[in-house]
N, C-alpha and C positions, 0 to 999 in steps of 0.2 A: 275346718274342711269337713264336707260332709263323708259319711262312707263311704267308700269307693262304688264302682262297677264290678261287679264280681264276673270275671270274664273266665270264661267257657273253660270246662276241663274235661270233655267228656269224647279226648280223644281215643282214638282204636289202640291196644294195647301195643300193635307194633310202630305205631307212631311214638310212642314213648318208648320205644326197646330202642330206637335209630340210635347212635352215637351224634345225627346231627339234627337240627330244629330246621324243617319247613323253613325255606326261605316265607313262602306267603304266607304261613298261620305266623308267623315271629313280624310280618308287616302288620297284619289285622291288629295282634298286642300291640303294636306300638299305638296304633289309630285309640285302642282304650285309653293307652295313656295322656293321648293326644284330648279326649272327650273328657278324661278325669280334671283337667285342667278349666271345665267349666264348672267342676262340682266346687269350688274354691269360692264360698261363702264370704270369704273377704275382697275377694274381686266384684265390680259394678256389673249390674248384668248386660250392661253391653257389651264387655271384656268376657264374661260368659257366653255371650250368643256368639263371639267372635272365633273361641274356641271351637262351638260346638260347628260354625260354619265353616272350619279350618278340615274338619273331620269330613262334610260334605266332599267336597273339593277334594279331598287326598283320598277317597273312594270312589269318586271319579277317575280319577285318574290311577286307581291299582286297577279297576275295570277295564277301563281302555287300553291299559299297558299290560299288566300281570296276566288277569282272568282273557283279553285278548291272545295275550302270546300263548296262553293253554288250549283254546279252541285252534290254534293253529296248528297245533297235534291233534286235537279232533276230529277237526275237520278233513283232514287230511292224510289222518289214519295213518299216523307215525306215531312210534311209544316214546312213550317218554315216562322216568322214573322221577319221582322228587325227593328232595332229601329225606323224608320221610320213610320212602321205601316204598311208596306207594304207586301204582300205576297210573295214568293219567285217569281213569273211569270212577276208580272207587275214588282217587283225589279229588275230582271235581263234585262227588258228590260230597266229600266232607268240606270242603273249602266252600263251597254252596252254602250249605246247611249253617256255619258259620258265619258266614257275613250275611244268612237271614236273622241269625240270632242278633249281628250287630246293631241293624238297622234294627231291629224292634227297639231295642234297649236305647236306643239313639233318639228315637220317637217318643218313646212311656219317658226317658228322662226329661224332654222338652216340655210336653204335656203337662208332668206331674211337678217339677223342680223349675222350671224357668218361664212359661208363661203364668205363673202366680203372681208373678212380682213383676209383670206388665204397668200395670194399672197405677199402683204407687210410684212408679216410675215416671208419670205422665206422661205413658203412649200408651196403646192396644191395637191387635190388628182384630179389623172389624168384619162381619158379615153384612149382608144388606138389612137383614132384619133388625139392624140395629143401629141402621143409622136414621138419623132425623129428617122427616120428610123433605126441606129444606138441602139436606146433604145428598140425598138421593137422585135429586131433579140436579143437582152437580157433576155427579159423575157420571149418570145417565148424557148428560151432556158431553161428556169428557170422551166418553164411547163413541158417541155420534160423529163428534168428529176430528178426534184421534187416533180411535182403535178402529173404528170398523171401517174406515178407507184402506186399512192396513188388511184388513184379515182377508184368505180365499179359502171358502170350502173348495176339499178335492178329493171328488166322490171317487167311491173304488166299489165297482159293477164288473157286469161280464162284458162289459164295453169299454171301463177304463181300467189304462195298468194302473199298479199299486204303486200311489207316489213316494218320492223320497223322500223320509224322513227324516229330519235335522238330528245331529248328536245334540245329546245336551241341552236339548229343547224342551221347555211346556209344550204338550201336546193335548188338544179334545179329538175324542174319536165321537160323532153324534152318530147313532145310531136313530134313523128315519123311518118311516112308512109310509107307502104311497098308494096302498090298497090291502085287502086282505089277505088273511095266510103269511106263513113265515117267510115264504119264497119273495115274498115284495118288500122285506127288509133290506136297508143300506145303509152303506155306515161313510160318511164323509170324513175328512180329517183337518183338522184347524189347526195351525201354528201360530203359537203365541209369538210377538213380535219380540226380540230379543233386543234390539233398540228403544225399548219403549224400558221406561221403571216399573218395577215388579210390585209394586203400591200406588194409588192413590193418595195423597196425604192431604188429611181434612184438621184443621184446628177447630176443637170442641169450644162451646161458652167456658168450660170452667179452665183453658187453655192447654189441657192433654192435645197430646195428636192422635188421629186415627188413623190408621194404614189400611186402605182396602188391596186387597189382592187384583191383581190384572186379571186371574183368571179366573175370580166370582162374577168381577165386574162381566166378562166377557161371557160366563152364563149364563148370569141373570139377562140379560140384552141378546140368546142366541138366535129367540125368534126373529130375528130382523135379517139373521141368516138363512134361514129357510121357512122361507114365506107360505101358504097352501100346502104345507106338509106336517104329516104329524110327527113331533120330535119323541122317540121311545125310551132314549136316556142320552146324558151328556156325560164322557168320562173322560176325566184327566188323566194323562199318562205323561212318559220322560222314560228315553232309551239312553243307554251306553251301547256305543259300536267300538267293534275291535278296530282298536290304532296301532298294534305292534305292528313292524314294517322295516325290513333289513335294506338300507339302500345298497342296490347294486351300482356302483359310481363307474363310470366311463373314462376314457382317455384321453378324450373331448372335454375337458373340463370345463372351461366357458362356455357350452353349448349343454351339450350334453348331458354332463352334471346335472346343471339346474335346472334345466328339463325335466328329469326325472326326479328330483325333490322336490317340485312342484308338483306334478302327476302322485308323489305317492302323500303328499299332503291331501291330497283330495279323497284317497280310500281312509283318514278319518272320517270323513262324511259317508262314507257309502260302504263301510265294511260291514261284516256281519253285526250284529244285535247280539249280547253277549247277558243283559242285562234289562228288566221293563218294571218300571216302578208306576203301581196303577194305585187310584187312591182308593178306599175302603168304597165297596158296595158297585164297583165296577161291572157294567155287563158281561154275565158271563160269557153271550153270543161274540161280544166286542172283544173277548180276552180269548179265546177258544179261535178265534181268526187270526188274531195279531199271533197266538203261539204257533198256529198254523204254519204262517206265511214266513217265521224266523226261525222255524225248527227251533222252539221253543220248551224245555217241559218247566214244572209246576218250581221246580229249584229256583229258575231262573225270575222266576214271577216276585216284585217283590213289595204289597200288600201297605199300603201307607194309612193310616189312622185317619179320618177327617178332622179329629182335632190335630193332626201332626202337620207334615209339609213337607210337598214335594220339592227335594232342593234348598238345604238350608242353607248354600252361597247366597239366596236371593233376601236372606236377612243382612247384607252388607249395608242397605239401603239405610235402613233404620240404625244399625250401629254405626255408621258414619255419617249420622244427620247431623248438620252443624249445630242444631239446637241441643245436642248434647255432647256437644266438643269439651264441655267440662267436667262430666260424669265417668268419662273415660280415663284408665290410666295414661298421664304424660307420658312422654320419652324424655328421660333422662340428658340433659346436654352431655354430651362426650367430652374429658377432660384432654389435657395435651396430652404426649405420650411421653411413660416414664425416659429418662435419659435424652430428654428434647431441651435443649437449655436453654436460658435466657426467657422461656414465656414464648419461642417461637419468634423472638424479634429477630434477630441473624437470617442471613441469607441460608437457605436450607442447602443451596447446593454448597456450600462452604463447608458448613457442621457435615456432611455427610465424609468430605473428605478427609474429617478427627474421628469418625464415629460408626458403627453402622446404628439404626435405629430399629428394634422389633413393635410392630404394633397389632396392638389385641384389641379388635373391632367386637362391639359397637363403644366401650367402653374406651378407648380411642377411637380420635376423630380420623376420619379417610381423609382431610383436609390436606395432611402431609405428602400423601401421594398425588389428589389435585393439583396440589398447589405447585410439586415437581413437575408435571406434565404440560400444565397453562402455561410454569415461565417457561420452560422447554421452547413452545410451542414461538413466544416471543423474543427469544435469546438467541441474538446473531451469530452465537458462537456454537450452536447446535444444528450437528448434522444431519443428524440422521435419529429415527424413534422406529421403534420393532415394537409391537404387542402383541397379545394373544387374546381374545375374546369370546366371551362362553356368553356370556346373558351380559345385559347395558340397560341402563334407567332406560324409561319412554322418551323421558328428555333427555337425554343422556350428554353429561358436561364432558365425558371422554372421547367419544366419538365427536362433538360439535371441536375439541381442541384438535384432535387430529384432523379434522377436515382445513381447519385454518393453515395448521400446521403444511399440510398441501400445496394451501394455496399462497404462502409464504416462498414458496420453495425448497421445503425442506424434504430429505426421502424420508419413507412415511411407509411402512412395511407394515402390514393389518393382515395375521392369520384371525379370520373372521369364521365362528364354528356354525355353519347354519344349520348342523343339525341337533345345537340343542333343544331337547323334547321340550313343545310346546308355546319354545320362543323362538321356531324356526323359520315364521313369518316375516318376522319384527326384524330378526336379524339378517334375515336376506336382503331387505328394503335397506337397512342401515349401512349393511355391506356394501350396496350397488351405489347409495351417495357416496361412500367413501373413493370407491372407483371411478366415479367419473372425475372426483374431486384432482384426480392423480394418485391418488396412493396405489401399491402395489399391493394387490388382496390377494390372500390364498382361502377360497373357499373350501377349508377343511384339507386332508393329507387321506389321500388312498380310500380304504373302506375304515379308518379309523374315527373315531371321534376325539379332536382336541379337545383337553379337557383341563390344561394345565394352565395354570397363569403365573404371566411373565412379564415385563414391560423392560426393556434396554433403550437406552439414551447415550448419545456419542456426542460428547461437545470439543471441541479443539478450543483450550485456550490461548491468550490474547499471547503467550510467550510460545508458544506451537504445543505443549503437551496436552494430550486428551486423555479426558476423563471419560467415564462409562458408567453411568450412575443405573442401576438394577433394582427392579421392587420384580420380588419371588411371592406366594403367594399361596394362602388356602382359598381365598375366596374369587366373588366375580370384581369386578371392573365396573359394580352397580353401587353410584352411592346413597340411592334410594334403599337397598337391602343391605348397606352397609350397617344401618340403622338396625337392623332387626336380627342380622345374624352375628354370632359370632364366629369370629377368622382370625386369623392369626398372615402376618406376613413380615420381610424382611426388606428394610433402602438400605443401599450401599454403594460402594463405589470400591469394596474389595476386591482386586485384582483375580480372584482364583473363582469369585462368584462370575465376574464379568465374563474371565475367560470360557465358564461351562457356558451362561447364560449364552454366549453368541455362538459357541459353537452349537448349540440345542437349536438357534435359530437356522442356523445355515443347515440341519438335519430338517428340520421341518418346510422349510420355503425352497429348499435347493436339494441337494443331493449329493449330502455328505454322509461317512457312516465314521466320528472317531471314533478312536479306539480305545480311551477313558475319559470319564469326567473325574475331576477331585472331588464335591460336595456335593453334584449330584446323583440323583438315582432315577432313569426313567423307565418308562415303561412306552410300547409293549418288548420294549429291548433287553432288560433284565433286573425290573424291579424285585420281583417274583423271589426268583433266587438268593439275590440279595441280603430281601429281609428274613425269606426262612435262615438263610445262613447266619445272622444274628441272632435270632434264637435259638439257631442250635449251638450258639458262641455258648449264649448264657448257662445251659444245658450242659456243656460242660467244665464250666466256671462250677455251677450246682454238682457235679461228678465228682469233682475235684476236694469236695470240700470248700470251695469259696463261696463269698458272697455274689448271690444272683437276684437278677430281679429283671422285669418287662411290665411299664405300663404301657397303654396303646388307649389313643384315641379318636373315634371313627365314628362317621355315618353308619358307616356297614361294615358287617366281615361276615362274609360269606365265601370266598374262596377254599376248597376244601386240604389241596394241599397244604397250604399256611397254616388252616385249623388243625390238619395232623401236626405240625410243627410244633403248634404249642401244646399241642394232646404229649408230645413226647417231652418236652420241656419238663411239663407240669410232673411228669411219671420221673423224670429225673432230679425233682423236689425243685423246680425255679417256681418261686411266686410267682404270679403273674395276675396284674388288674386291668382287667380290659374296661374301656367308660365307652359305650355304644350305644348313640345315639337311638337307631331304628333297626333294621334287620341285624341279628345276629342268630346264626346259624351252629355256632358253637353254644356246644350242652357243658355246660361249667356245674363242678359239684359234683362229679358223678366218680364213685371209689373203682380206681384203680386204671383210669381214665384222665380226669379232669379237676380233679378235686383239690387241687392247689391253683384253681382259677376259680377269679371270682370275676362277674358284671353286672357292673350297671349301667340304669339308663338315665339321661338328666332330659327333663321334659319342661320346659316351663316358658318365662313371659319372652325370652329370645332364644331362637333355633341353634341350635346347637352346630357348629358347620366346620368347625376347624379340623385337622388332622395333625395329633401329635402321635411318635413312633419312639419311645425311650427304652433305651437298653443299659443297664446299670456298665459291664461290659470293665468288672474287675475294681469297679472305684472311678473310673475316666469316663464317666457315663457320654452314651452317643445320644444324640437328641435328633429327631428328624419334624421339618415341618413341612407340606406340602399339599397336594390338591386329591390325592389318592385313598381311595376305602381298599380293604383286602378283599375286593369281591373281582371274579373272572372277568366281568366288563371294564376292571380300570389294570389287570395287568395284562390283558392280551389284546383288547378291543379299543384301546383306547391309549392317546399322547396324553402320559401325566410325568410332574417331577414332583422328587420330596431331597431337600436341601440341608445338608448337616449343618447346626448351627455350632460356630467353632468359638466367638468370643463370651469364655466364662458366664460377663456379666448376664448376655443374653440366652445364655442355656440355663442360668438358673429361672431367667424370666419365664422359659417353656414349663419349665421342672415345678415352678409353683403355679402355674394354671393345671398340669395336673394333679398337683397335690389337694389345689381348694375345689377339684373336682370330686377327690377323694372324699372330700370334708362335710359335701352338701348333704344337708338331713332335708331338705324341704321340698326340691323339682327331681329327688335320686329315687329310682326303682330300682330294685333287687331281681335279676332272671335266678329264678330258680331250676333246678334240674327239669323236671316235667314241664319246662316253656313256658312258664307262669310268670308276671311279673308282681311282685308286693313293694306298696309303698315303706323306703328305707325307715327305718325306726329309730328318732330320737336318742331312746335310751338317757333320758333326763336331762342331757346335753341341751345347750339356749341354739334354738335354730340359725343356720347359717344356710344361706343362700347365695348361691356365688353371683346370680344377675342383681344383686346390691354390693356384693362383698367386694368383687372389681374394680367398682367403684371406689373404692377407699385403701386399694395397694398402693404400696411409697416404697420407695428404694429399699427400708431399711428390711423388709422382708425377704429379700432375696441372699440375707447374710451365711444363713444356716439353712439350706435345703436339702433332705434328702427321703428319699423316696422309700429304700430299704434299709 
């Protein structure tokens, strides 16, 4: 691997004095580690450009989300403090400042490190200058009549208002001239077609590909846009607009509701401008207007290379070209799942009744939970099916089985979450076939976000006793991302699982409030307390003189009370290993504070997704597995469970995904005090990698597990 990205340390001395880390400088590190993963010399550089486009994409969207939700203290002249300690003014000017430093480093690394190894490769993306006469009068065609039936200039004068600009769009702004002096300049603006591919692809004589750019093609060809006028420059730009947006929900929920989540889907498109990425040598007149008109200053401007490129999402093209379907890393097939007997020949709803079953995606197949749901969906002796849905494939085999399942006759209960971010369209659409289909939808609970996953199954058998077969869950209900993430989830048909799961049902579809779960823990009802009150068990197990210990594994931990939690843990001598994925806002290291906490972060070829919660807890270790990070959005804002797993077998199975999480020298970063991450260090040790390592657990490793 090549040397890292050496990311930024050149914060203000009281952003290092906080006791906690920037939620948003602790995202920006993660985004490095996120890029670092292209520097990986032994990956094909399409699996590099894949990274480095994964990076685009998820600064898109901290833009839209994060740096939007800051301008809405901006704008609006409410304070707001960050964990940092900072005020929202001087923060946005350090959070600025740093993600211009990203984006350069993001750029010089593409330039200098990944377009070298184009050409070997047997592709390049091309300018016109350099393609073959021959290839020229092609795509000059291709314009004629593909792109320019598509395109409209839309002038902005003291005659027309300033059109709306697409989020997320290739943008030209031409700036014109129709007579002398500067007073007779105009600037038009051209939207690249988002439907169209963002290349041309030309096969060369010696059989490389060429990629031309849409939006060379569309420059070199703009005289055809304005005819009798003199063109004084053509300049590409791309906005991010603020998308933070609190839905106020109604009491009208079939009306009203989704009324207004359609209305506030639409201020993605037409919120403020938070963000203008102009490429090198941009008119200044053309730049000096746009900051004008967006209450824009120079932070926000953000300066793209001409060898670089605006938007590296729109390298998916060429790394998912089937001509090099072989150059890329496989996906591994997923094996059965440990303690699934016989090879999966048996009827699964039988074994589930000897057994419960844990599985740990992607390295287990979701096959088993399919497979529970389809024959559900055909088993005469099935009544009724309850689920919970957060995100669902495009083509989604879950929702096409419950639609059947409908129209069999069966009740068919679908809390359907349509406000989660950015798949809020897809899932409304998917929602509203399921309703007409007959199933019983709850589009979402109050001002909460569902976010838990659940699925219950009620079948009466053929001697009258019913069964309740239950899949709990860290992930989605997507067996498209089942492949790419790791999760972790639970089938059963244990009684005490069944009884929380349906009573959790009848709290979210109905209007129930019990008064315990046994394995459960939800939120926003009293996750919170909960778990701080497990750590402060261990804490005084640590008092005592005993043996203590807490690992924790998360997306995120950001919650502050929780992080005092383990701030006081750690002062009370409990070890404590946090493995955190992305945001973490606990300063680990730090004497007299934190300094019996240690984190890492695991970054590498699969997303990291599950949620383990272990508490040593005297020798009787508690294990939790669920859908919840420690952050204020999933214990107060949000329906999440996390599930005790109670049979031995399967608490050691949690207990050694954290341990070989412990173990990884190869996708493990180190947070250091000062919010630094460094790649974990060998120490001579033969590399282990747990997106291999997974791959080759067997029973016999779950014999001797322990953590402290």
């Amino acid at each position: 691997m090549e040397e890292r990205i050496t990311t930024p340390t050149t914060y203000p001395q009281e952003v290092l004095d906080s006791k906690y880390i920037s939620r948003d400088l602790s995202w920006l590190q993660f985004n490095y580690r996120v890029l670092d993963q292209a520097r990986h010399i032994d990956r094909s550089i399409f699996d590099r450009l894949k990274f480095l486009s994964i990076t685009s994409t998820n600064l898109d969207e901290f833009c839209t989300i994060r740096l939007g939700s800051l301008y809405n203290y901006l704008d609006y002249g409410k304070e707001r403090f960050d964990y940092s300690g900072q005020r929202e003014l001087p923060f946005r000017e350090l959070l600025m400042s740093e993600l211009q430093k990203f984006v350069r480093e993001q750029n010089e690394f593409y330039i200098r490190k990944l377009k070298p190894h184009f050409e070997k490769n047997a592709f390049f993306i091309s300018d016109y200058p350099s393609l073959f006469p021959g290839d020229t009068a092609k795509v000059d065609m291709y314009f004629q009549q593909t792109i320019y039936p598509m395109l409209t200039p839309m002038l902005f004068d003291g005659y027309h208002a300033f059109p709306l600009l697409k989020n997320n769009r290739l943008l030209f702004g031409v700036v014109t001239k129709a007579g002398e002096g500067v007073q007779t300049q105009k600037i038009s603006f051209i939207q690249i077609p988002s439907n169209l591919a963002r290349f041309y692809e030309i096969r060369q004589p010696d059989g490389t590909l060429a990629f031309v750019p849409i939006e060379e093609i569309i420059r070199h060809n703009i005289h055809h846009l304005f005819r009798n006028v003199e063109v004084l420059s053509v300049n590409l730009f791309r906005i991010n607009r603020n998308g933070d947006f609190t839905l106020e929900e109604s009491e009208d929920i079939e009306s009203n509701f989704l009324e207004e989540l359609k209305r506030k889907l639409q201020t993605r498109r037409t919120g403020r401008v938070v963000r203008l990425d102009v490429q090198e040598g941009a008119d200044p007149w053309m730049v000096r207007l746009l900051k004008i008109q967006w209450d824009l200053d120079d932070l926000n401007v953000f300066v793209i290379p001409k060898e670089g490129m605006i938007d590296f999402s729109g390298l998916g093209q060429i790394i998912g070209n089937r001509e090099f379907k072989d150059r890329r890393a496989a996906l591994r097939p997923p094996r059965k799942p440990l303690f699934y007997p016989e090879n999966g020949s048996r009827d699964l709803m039988e074994i589930l009744k000897q057994r419960d079953i844990l599985l740990h995606h992607p390295y287990d197949s979701m096959e088993p939970v399919l497979e529970l749901l389809e024959k559900a969906v055909d088993d005469p002796y099935v009544l009724s099916i309850k689920v919970t849905l957060y995100r669902v494939a495009k083509e989604s085999r879950v929702t096409a089985a419950l639609l059947r399942a409908a129209e069999a006759g069966k009740h068919v209960s679908v809390l359907f979450e349509v406000k989660a971010r950015f798949d809020e369209e897809n899932n409304l659409r998917e929602a509203q076939k399921l309703q007409k289909a007959g199933c019983f939808v709850i589009y979402g609970v109050s001002s909460l976000k569902t976010h838990t996953k659940l699925l219950l199954i009620v079948r009466k058998e053929p001697d009258d006793r019913v069964y309740r077969y239950v899949h709990l869950s860290s992930g989605n209900y997507n067996e498209t991302t089942s492949r790419l993430y790791t999760d972790i989830g639970l089938l059963t048909t244990n009684e005490t699982y069944a009884n929380d799961v349906s009573e959790f049902f009848n709290v979210i579809t109905g209007h129930s409030q019990p008064s315990a779960y046994r394995n459960l823990i939800t939120s926003p009802r009293d996750m919170r307390i909960q778990l701080c009150n497990m750590v402060r068990r261990e804490a005084e197990y640590a008092r005592n003189g005993q043996t203590s210990g807490i690992v924790i594994k998360l997306n995120s931990l950001q919650d502050k009370e929780f992080i005092e939690s383990l701030y006081d843990a750690s002062q009370a001598g409990v070890p404590i290993k946090l493995i955190i994925r992305g945001i973490c806002c606990l300063r680990p290291g730090r004497k007299g504070l934190s300094e019996n906490i240690e984190v890492i972060s695991i970054v590498g070829e699969y997303l990291e997704h599950s949620r383990i919660y272990y508490f040593h807890h005297g020798g009787d270790p508690r294990v939790y597995i669920g859908s919840a990070d420690a952050m204020v959005r999933s214990f107060d804002r949000r329906i999440e469970s996390l599930f005790l797993l109670e049979q031995p077998s399967l608490k050691k199975q949690a207990m050694n995904i954290l341990r070989y999480n412990l173990m990884d020298n190869v996708n493990a970063y180190t947070l250091k005090e000062d919010g630094r991450y460094v790649i974990k260090e060998q120490n001579g040790e033969p590399p282990f990698n747990i997106h291999k390592e997974f791959y080759n657990v067997t029973n016999d490793v779950f014999q001797d597990i322990h953590l402290f």
